[in-house]
C-alpha positions in Angstrom: 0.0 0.0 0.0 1.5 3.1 -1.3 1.2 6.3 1.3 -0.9 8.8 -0.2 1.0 12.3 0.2 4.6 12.1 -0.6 6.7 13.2 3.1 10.7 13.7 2.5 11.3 12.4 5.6 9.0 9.5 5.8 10.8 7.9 2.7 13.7 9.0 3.9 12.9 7.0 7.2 11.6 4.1 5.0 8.2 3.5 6.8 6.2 1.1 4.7 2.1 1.7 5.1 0.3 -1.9 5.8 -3.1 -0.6 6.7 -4.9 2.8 6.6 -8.9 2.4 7.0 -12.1 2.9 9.4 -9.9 4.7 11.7 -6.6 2.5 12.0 -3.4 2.3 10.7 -0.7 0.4 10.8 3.2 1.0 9.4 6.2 -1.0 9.3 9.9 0.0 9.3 13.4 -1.3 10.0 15.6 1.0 11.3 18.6 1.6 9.1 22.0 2.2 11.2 22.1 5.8 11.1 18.8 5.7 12.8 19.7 4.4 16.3 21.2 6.2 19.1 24.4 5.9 20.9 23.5 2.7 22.8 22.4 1.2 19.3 19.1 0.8 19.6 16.0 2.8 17.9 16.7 6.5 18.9 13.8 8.0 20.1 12.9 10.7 17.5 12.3 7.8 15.0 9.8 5.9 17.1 8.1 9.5 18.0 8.0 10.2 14.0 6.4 6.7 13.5 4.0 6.7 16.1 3.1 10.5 15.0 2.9 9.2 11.4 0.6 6.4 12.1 -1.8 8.5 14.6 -2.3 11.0 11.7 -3.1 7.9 9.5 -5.5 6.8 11.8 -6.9 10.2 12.1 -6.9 10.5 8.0 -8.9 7.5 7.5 -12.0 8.4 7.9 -11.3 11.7 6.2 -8.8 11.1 3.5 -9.4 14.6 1.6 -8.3 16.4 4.5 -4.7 16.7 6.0 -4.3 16.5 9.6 -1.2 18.7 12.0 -0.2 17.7 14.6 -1.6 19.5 17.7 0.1 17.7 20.9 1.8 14.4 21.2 2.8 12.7 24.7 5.1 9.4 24.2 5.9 6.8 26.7 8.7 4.4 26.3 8.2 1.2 27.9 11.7 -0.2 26.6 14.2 -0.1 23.9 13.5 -0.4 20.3 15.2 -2.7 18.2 15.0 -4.2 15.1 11.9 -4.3 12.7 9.1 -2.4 14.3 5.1 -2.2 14.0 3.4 0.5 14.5 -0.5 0.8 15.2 -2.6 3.5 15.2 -6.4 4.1 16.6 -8.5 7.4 16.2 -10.5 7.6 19.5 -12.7 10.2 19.0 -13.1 13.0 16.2 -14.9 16.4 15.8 -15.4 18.4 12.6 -11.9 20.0 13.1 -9.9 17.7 15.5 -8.8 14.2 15.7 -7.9 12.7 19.2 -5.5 9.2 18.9 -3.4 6.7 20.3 -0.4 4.6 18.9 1.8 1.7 20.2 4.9 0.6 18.5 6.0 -3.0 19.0 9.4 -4.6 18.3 9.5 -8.1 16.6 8.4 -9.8 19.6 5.9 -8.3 19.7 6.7 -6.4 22.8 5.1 -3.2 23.6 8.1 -0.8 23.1 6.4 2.6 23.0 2.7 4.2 23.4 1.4 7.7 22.6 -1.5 9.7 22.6 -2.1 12.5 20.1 -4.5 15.3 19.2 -4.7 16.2 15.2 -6.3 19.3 13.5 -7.8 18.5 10.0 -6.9 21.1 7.2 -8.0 21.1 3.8 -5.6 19.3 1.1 -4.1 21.9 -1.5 -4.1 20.3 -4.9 -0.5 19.4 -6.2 1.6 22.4 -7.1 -1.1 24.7 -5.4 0.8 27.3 -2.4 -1.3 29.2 0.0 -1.7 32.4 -0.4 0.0 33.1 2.9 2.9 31.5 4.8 1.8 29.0 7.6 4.8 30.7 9.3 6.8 34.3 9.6 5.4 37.6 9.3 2.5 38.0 6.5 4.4 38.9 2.9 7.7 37.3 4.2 8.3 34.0 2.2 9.9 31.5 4.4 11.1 29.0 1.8 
C-alpha cells in the first residue's frame, strides 16, 4: 500500500504503510544504522515520527481529503527499540476539526516498546503544485522557503 502524500522524511525513514482504514493504521519500518542512538538501539525521534505518522493515518482514514497537524503528542517508552518495528494507530474520538488518537509501536516480539497519545487538526488538502496564499509561518508577505 503506497502512502498517499509524498513526506521527504518519511521515505527517507523508510516506513512502509500496511493498513490505513475505518480509523486504523498500521506501518512498518526497519531501522537503518544511522537511525539508532548511541546505545544502538532505535533512537527515540524515530519511534516518535512513527508513532506521529501512524496517529495522523489513523486520524486521516476516515477523512482522506483532508490533512491533519499535529496539535500535541505525549510518548511513553516502555523499553528499547530494536529491530523491525510495528506501528499501530487508533482514532478515538473525532470532531469536525480535531482528531484525538493513540499509537503503540512494538518490536519483533511483539513487545510493547512505546505508546502515545495524540491530538490532530484536519486542514483542507491543497491540490498538487497549489501554495497558500500566505505563509503558515513568519510575518505576513515574508516567504519563508
Amino acid at each position: 500500500m503506497e502512502f498517499q502524500v509524498h513526506i521527504p522524511f518519511v521515505a527517507h525513514l523508510g516506513f512502509a504503510l500496511r493498513r490505513w482504514a475505518d480509523g486504523e493504521a498500521e506501518i512498518t519500518y526497519d531501522p537503518a544504522p544511522e537511525h539508532l542512538n548511541s546505545f544502538n538501539v532505535v533512537h527515540g525521534g524515530a519511534s516518535m515520527t512513527l508513532l506521529d505518522v501512524v496517529m495522523a493515518h489513523a486520524a486521516r482514514s476516515v477523512q482522506t481529503d483532508m490533512g491533519c497537524v499535529t496539535i500535541e503528542m505525549k510518548t511513553s517508552f516502555m523499553q528499547a527499540a530494536r529491530g523491525p518495528l510495528r506501528a499501530t494507530g487508533r482514532l478515538l474520538h473525532r470532531t469536525a476539526t480535531m482528531a484525538f488518537t493513540e499509537g503503540h509501536v512494538f518490536d519483533a516480539q511483539g513487545k510493547l516498546c512505546a505508546h502515545a497519545s495524540g491530538t490532530f487538526k484536519y486542514v483542507r488538502r491543497l491540490p498538487v503544485g497549489a501554495r497558500e496564499s500566505q505563509p503558515l509561518n513568519g510575518p505576513a508577505g515574508i516567504s519563508t522557503d
